[in-house]
mmCIF file of the N, C-alpha and C atoms, coordinates in Angstrom:
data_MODEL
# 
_entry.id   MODEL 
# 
loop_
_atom_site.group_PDB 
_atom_site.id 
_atom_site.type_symbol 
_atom_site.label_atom_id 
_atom_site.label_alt_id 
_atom_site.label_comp_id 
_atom_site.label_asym_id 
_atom_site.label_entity_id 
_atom_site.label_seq_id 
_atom_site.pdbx_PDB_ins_code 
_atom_site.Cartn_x 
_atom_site.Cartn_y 
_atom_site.Cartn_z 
_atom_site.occupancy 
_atom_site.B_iso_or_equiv 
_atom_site.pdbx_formal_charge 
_atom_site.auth_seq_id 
_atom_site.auth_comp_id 
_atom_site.auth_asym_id 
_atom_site.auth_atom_id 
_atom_site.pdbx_PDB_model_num 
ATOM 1   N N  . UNK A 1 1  ? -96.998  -31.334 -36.554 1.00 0.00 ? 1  UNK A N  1 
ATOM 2   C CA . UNK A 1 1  ? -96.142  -32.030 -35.623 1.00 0.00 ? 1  UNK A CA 1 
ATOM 3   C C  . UNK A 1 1  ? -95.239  -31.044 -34.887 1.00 0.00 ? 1  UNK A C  1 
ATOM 4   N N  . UNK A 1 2  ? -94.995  -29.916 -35.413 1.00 0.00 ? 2  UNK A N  1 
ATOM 5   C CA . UNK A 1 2  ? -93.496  -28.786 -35.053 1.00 0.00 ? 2  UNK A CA 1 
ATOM 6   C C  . UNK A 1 2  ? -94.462  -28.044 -33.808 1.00 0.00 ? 2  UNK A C  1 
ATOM 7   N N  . UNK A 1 3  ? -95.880  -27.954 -34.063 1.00 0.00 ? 3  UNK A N  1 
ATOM 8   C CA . UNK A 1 3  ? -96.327  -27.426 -32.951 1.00 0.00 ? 3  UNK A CA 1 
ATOM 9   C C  . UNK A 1 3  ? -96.966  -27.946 -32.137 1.00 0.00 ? 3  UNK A C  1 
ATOM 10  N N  . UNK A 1 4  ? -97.173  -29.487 -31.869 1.00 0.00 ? 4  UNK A N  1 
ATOM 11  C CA . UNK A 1 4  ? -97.421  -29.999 -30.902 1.00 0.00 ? 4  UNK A CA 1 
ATOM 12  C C  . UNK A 1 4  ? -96.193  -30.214 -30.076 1.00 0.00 ? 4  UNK A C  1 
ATOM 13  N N  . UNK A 1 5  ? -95.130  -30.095 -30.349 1.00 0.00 ? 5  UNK A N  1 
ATOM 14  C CA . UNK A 1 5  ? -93.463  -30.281 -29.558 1.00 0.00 ? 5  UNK A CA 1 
ATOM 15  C C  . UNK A 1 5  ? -93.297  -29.122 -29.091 1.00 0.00 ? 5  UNK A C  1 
ATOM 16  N N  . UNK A 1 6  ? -93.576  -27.378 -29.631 1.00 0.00 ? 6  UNK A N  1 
ATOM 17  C CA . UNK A 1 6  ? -93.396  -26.677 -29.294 1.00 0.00 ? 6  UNK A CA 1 
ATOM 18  C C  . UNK A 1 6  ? -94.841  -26.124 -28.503 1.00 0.00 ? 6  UNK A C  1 
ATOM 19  N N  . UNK A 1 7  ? -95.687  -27.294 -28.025 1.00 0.00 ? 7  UNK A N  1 
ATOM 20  C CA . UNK A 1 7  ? -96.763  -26.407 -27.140 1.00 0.00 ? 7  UNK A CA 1 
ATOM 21  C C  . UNK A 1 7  ? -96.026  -27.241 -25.675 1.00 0.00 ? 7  UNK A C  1 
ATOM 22  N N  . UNK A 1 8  ? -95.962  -28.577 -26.229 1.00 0.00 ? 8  UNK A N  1 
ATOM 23  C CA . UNK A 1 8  ? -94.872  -29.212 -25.001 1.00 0.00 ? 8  UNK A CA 1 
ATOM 24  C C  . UNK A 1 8  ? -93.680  -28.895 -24.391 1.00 0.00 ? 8  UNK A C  1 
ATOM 25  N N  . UNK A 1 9  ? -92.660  -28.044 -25.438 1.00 0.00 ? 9  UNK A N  1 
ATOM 26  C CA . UNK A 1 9  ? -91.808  -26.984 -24.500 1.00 0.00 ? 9  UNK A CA 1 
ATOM 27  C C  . UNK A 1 9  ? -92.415  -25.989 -23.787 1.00 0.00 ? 9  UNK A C  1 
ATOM 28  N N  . UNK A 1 10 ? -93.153  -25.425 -24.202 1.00 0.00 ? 10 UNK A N  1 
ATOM 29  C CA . UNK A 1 10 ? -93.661  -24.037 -23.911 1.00 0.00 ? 10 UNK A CA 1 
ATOM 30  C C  . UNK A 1 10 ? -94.467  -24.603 -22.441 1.00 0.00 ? 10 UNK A C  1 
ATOM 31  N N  . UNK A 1 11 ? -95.277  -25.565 -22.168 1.00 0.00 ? 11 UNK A N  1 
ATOM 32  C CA . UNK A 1 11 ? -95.596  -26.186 -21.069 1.00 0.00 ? 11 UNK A CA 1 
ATOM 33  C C  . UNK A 1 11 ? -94.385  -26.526 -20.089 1.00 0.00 ? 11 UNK A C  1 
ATOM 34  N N  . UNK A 1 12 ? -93.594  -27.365 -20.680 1.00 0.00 ? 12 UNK A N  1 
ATOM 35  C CA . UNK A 1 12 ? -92.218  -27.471 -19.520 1.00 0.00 ? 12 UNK A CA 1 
ATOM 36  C C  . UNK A 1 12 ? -91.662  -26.805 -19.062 1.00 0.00 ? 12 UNK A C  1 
ATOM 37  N N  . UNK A 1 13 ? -91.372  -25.323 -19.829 1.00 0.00 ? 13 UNK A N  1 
ATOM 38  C CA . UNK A 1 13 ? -90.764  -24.372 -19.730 1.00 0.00 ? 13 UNK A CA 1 
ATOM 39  C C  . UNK A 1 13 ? -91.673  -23.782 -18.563 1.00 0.00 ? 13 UNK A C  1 
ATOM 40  N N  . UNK A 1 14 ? -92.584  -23.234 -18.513 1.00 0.00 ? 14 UNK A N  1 
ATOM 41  C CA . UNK A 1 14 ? -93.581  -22.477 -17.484 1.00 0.00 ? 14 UNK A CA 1 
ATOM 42  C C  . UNK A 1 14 ? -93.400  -23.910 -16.130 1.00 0.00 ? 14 UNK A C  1 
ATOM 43  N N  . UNK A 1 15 ? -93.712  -24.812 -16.498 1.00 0.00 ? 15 UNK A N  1 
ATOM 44  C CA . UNK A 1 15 ? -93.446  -25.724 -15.220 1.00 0.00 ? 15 UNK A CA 1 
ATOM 45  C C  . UNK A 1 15 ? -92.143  -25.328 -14.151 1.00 0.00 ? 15 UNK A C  1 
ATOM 46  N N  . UNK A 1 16 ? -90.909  -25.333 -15.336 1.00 0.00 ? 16 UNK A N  1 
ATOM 47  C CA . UNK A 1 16 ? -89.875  -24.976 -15.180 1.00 0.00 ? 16 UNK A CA 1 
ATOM 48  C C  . UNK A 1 16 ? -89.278  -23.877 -13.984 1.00 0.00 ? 16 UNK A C  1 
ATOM 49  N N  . UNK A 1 17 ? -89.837  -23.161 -14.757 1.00 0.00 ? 17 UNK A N  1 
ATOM 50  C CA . UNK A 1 17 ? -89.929  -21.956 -13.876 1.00 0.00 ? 17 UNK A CA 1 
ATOM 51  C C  . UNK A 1 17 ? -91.155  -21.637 -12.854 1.00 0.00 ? 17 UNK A C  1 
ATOM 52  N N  . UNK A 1 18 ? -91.684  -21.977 -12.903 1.00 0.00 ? 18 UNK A N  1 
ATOM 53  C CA . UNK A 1 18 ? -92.480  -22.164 -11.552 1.00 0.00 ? 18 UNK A CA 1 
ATOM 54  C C  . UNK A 1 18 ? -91.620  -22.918 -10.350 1.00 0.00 ? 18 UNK A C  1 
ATOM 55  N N  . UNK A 1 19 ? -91.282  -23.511 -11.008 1.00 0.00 ? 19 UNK A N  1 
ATOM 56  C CA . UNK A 1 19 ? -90.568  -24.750 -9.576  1.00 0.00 ? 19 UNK A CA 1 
ATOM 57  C C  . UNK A 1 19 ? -88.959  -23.853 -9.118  1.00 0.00 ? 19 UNK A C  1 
ATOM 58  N N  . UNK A 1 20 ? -88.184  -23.118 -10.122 1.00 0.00 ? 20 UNK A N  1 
ATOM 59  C CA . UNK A 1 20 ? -87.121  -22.632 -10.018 1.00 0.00 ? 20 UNK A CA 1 
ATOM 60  C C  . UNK A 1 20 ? -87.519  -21.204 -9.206  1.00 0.00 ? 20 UNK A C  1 
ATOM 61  N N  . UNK A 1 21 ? -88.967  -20.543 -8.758  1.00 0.00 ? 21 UNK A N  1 
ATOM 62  C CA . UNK A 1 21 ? -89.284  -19.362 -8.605  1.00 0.00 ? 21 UNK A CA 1 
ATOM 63  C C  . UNK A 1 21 ? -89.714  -19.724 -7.234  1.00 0.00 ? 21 UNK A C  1 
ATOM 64  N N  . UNK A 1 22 ? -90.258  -20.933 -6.906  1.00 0.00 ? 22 UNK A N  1 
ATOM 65  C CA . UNK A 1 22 ? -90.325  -21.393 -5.705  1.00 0.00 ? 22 UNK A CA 1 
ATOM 66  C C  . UNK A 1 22 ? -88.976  -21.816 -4.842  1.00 0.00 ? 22 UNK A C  1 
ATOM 67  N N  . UNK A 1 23 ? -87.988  -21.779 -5.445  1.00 0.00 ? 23 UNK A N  1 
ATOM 68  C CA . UNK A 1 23 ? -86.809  -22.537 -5.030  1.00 0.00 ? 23 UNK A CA 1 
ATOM 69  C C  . UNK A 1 23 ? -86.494  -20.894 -3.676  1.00 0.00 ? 23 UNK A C  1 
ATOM 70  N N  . UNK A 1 24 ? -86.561  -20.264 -4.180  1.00 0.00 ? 24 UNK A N  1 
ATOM 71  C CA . UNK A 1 24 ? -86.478  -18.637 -3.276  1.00 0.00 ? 24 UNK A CA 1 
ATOM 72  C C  . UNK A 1 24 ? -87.433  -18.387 -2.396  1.00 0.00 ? 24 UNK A C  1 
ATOM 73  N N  . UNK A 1 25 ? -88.454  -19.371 -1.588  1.00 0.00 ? 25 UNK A N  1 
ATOM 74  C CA . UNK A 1 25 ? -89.076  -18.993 -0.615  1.00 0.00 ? 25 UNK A CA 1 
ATOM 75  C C  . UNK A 1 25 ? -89.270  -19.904 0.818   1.00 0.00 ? 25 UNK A C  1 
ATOM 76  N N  . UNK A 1 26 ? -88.113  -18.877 1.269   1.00 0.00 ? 26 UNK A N  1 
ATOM 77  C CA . UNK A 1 26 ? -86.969  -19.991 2.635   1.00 0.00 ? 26 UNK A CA 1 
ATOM 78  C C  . UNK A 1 26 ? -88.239  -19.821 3.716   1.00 0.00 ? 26 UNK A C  1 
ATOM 79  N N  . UNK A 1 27 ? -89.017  -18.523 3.614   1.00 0.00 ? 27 UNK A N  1 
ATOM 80  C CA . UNK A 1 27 ? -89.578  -18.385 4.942   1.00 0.00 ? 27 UNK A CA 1 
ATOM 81  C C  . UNK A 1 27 ? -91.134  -18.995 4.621   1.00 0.00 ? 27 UNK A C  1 
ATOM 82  N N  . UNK A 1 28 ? -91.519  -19.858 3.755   1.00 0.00 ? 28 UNK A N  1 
ATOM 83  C CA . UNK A 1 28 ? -92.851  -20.235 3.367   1.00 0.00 ? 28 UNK A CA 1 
ATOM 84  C C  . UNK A 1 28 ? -92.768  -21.282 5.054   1.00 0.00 ? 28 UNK A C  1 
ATOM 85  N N  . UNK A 1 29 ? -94.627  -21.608 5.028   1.00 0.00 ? 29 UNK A N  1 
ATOM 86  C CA . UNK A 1 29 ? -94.676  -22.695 6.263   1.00 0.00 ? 29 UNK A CA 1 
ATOM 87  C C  . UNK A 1 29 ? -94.691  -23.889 5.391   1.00 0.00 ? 29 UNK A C  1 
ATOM 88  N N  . UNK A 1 30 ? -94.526  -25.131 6.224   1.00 0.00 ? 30 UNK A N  1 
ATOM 89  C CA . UNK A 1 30 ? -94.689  -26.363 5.414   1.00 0.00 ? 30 UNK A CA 1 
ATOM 90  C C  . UNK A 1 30 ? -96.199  -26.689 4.864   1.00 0.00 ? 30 UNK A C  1 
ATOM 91  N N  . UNK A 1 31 ? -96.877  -26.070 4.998   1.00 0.00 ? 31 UNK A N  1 
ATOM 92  C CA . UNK A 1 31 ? -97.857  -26.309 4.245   1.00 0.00 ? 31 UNK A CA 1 
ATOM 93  C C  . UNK A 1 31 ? -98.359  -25.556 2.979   1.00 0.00 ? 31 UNK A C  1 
ATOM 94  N N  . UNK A 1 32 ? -97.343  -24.376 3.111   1.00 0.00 ? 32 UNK A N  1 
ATOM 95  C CA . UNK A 1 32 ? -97.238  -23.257 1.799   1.00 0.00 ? 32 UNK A CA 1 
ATOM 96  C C  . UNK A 1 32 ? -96.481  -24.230 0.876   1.00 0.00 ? 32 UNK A C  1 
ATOM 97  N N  . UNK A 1 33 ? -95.290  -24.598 1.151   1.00 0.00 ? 33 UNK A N  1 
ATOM 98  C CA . UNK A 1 33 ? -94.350  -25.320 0.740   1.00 0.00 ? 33 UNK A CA 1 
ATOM 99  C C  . UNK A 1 33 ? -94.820  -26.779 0.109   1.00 0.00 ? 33 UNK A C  1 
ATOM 100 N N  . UNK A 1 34 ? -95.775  -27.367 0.973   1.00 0.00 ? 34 UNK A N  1 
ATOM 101 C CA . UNK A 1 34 ? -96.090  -28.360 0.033   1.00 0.00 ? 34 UNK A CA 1 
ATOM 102 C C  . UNK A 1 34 ? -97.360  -28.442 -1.028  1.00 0.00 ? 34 UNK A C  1 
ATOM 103 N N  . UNK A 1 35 ? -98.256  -26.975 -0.438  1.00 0.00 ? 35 UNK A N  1 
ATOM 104 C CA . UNK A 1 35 ? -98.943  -26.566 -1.671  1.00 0.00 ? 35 UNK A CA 1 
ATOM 105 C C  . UNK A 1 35 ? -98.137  -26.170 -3.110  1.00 0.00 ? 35 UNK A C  1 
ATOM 106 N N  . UNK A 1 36 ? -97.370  -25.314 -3.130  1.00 0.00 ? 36 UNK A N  1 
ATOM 107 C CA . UNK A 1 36 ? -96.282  -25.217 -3.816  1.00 0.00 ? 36 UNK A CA 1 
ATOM 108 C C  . UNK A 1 36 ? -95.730  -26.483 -4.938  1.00 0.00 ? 36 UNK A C  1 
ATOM 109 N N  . UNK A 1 37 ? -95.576  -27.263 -4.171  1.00 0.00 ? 37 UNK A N  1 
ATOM 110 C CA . UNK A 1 37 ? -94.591  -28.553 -4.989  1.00 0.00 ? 37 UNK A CA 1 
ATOM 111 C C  . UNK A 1 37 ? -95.927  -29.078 -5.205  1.00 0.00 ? 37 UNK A C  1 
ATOM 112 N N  . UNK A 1 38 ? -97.031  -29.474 -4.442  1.00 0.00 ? 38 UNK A N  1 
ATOM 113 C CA . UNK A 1 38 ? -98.101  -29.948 -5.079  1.00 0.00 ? 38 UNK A CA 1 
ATOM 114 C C  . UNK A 1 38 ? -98.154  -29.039 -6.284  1.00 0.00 ? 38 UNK A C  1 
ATOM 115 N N  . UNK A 1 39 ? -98.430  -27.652 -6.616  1.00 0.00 ? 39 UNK A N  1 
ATOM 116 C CA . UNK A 1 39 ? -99.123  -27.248 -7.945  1.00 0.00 ? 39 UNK A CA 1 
ATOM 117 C C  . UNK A 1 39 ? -97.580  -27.197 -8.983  1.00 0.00 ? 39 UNK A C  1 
ATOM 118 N N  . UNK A 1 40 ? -96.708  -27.246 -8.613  1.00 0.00 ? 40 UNK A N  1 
ATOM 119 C CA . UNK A 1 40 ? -95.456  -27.673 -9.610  1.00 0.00 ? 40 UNK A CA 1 
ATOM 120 C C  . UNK A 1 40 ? -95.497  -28.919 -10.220 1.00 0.00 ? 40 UNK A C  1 
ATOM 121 N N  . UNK A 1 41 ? -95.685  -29.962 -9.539  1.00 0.00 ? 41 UNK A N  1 
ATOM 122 C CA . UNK A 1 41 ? -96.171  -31.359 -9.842  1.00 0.00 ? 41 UNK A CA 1 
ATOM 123 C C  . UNK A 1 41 ? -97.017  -31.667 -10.556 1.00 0.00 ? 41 UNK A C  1 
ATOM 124 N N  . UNK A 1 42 ? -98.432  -30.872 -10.063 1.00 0.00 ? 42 UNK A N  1 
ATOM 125 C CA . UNK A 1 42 ? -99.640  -31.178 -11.042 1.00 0.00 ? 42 UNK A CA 1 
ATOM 126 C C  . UNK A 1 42 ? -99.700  -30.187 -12.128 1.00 0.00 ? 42 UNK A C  1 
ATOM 127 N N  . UNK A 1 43 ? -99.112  -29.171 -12.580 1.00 0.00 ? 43 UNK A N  1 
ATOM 128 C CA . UNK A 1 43 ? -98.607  -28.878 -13.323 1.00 0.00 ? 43 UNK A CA 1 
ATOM 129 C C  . UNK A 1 43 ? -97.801  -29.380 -14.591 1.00 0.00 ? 43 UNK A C  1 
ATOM 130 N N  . UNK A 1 44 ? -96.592  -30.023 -14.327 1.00 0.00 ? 44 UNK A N  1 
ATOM 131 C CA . UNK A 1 44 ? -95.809  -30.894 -15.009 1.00 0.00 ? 44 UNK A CA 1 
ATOM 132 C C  . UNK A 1 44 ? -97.187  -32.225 -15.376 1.00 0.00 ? 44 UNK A C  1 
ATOM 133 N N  . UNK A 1 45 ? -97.241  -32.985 -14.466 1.00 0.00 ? 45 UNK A N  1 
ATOM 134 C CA . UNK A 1 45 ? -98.725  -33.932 -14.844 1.00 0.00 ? 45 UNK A CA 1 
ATOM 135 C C  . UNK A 1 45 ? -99.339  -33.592 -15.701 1.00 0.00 ? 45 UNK A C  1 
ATOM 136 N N  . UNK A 1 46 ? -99.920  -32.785 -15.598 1.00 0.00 ? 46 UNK A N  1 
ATOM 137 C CA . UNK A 1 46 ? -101.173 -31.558 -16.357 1.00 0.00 ? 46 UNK A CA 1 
ATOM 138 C C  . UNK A 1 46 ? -100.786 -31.736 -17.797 1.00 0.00 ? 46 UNK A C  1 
ATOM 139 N N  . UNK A 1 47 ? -99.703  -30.796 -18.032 1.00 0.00 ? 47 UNK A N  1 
ATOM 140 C CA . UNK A 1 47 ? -98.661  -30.954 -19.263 1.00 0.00 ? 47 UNK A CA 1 
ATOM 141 C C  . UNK A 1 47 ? -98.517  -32.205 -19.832 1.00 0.00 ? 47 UNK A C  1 
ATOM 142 N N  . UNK A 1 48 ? -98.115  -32.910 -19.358 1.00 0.00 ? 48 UNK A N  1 
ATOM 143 C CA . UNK A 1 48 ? -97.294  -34.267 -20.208 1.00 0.00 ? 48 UNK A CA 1 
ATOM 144 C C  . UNK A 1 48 ? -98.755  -35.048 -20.580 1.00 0.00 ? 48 UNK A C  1 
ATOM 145 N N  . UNK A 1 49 ? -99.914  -35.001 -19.823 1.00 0.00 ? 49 UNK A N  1 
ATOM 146 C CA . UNK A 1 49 ? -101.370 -35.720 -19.750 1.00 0.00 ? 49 UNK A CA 1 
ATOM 147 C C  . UNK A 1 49 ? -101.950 -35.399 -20.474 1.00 0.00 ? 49 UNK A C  1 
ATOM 148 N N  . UNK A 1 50 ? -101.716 -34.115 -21.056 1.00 0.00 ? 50 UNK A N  1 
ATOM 149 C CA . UNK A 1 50 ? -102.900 -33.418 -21.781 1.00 0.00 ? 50 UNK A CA 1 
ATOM 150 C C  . UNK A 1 50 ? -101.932 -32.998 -23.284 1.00 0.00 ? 50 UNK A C  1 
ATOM 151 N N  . UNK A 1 51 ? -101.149 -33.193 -23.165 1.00 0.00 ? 51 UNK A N  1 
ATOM 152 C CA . UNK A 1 51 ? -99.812  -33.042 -24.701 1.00 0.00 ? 51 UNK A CA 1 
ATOM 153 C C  . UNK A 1 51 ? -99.182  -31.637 -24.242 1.00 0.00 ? 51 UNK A C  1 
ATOM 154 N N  . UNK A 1 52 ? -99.570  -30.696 -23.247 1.00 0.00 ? 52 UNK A N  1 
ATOM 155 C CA . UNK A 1 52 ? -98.783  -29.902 -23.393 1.00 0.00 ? 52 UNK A CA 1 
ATOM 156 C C  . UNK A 1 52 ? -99.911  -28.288 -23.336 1.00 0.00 ? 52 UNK A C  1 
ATOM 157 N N  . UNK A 1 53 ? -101.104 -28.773 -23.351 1.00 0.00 ? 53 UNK A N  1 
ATOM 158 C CA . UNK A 1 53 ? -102.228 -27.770 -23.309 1.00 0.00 ? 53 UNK A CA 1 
ATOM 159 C C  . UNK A 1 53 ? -102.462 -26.338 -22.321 1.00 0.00 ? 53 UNK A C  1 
ATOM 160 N N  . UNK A 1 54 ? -102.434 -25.325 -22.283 1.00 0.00 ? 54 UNK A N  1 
ATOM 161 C CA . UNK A 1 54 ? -102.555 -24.455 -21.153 1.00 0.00 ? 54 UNK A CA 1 
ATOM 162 C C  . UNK A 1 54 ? -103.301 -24.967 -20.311 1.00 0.00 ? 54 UNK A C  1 
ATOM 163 N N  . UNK A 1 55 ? -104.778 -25.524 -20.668 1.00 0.00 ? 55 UNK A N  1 
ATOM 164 C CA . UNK A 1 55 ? -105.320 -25.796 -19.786 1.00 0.00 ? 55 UNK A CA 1 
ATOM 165 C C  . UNK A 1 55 ? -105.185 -27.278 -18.799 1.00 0.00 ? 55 UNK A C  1 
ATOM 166 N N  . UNK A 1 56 ? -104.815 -28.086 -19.448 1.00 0.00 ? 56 UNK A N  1 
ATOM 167 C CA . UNK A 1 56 ? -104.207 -29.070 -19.171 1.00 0.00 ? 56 UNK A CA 1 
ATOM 168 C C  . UNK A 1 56 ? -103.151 -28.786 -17.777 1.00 0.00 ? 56 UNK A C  1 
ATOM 169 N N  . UNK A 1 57 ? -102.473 -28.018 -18.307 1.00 0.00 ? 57 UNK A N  1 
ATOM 170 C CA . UNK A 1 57 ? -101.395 -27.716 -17.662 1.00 0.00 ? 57 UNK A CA 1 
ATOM 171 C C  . UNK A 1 57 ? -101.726 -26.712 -15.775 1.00 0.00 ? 57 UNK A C  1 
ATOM 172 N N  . UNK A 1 58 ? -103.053 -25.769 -16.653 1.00 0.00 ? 58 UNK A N  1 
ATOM 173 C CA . UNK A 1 58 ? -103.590 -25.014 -15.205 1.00 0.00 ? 58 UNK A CA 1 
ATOM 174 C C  . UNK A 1 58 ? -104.272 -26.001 -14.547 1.00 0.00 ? 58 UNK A C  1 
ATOM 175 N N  . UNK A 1 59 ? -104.909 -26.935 -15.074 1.00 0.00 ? 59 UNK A N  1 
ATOM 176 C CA . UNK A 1 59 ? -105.974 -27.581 -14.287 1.00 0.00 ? 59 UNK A CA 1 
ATOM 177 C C  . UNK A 1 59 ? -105.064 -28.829 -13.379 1.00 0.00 ? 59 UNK A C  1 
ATOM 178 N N  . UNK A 1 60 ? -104.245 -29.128 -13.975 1.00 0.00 ? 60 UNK A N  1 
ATOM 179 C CA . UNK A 1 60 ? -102.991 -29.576 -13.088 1.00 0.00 ? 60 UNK A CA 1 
ATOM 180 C C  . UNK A 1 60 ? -102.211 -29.125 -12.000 1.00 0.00 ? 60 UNK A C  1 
ATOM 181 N N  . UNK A 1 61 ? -102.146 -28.113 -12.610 1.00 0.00 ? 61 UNK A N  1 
ATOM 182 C CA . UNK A 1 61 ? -101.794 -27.459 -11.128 1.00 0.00 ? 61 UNK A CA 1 
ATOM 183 C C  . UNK A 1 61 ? -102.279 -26.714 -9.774  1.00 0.00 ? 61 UNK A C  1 
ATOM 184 N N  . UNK A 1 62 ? -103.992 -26.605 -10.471 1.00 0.00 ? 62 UNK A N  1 
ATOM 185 C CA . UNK A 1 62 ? -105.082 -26.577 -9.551  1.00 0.00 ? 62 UNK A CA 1 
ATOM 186 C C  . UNK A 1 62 ? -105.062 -28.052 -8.637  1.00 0.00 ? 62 UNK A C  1 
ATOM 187 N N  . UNK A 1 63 ? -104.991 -28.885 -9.173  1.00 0.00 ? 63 UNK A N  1 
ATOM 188 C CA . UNK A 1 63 ? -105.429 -29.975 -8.616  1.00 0.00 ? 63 UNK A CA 1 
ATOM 189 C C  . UNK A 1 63 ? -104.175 -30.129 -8.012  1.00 0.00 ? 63 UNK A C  1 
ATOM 190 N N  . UNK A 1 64 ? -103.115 -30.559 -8.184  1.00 0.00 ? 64 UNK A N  1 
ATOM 191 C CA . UNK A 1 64 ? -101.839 -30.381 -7.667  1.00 0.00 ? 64 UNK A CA 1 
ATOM 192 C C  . UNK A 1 64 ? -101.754 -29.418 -6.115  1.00 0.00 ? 64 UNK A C  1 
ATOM 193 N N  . UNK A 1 65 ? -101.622 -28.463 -6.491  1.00 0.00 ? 65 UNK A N  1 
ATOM 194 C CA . UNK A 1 65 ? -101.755 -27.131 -5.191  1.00 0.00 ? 65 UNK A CA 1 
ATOM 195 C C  . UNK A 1 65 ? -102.862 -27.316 -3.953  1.00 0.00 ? 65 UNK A C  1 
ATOM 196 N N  . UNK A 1 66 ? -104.308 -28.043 -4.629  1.00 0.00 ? 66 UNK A N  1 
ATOM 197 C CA . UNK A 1 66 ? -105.826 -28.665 -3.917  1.00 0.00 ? 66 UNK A CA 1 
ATOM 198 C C  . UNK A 1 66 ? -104.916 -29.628 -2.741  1.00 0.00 ? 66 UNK A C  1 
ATOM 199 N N  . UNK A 1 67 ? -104.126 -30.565 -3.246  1.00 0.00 ? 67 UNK A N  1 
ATOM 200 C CA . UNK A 1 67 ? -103.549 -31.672 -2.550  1.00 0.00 ? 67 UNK A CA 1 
ATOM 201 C C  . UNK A 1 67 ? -102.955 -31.491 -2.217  1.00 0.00 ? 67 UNK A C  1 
ATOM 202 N N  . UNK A 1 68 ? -101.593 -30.921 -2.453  1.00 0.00 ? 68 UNK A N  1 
ATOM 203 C CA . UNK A 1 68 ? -100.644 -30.784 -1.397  1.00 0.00 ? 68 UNK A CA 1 
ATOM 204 C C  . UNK A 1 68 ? -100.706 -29.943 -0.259  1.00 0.00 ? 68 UNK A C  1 
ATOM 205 N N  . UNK A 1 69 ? -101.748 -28.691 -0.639  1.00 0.00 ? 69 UNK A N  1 
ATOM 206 C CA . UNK A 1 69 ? -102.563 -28.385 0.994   1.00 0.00 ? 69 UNK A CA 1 
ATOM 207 C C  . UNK A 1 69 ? -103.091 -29.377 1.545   1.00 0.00 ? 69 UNK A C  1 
ATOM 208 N N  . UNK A 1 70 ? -103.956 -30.133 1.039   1.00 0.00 ? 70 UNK A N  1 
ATOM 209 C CA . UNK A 1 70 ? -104.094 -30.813 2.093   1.00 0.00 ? 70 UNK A CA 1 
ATOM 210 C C  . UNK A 1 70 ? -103.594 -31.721 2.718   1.00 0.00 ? 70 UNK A C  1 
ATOM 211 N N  . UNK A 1 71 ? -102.371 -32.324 2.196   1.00 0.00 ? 71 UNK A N  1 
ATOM 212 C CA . UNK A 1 71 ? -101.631 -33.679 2.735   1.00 0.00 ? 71 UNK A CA 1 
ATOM 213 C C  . UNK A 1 71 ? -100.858 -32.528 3.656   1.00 0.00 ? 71 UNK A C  1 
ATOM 214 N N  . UNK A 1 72 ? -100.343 -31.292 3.649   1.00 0.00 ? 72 UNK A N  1 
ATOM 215 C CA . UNK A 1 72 ? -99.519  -30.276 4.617   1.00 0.00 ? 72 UNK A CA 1 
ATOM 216 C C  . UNK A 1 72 ? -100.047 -30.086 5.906   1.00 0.00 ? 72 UNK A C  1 
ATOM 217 N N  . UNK A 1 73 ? -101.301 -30.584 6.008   1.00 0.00 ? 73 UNK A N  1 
ATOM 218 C CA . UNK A 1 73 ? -101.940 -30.158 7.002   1.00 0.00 ? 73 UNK A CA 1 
ATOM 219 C C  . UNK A 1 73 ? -101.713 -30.496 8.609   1.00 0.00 ? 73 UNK A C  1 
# 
C-alpha cells in the first residue's frame, strides 16, 4: 500500500513540475502553449488513470501534447 501512494506522489510531483517549468515560457506561440498544457493535463490524467504508473503517466502526456496541438491550430 506505502508504494502505491508513493508511485502516486512521485507521478504528481513530475506533473508538478512540468506545469511550474512551463510557467517560464512568455515567448512560446499559442499553439506551443497549448501543446504544453495539453501534455501537462494528459499527464496528470495519465497519472491519476493508471494509479500513478510512468507509463501511464508518459502515455498521457503523449496524448495530451497530440491534442492540444491540434485544437492550437
Amino acid at each position: 500500500m506505502q508504494i502505491k501512494q508513493t508511485t502516486r506522489a512521485a507521478g504528481a510531483a513530475v506533473a508538478l513540475a512540468l506545469l511550474v517549468g512551463l510557467g517560464g515560457c512568455a515567448n512560446m506561440s499559442a499553439r506551443d502553449k497549448n501543446t504544453a498544457i495539453g501534455a501537462g493535463i494528459g499527464a496528470v490524467g495519465g497519472a491519476v488513470l493508471s494509479g500513478g504508473s510512468g507509463i501511464g503517466t508518459a502515455g498521457g502526456a503523449a496524448v495530451g501534447g497530440v491534442i492540444g496541438n491540434q485544437i492550437g491550430k
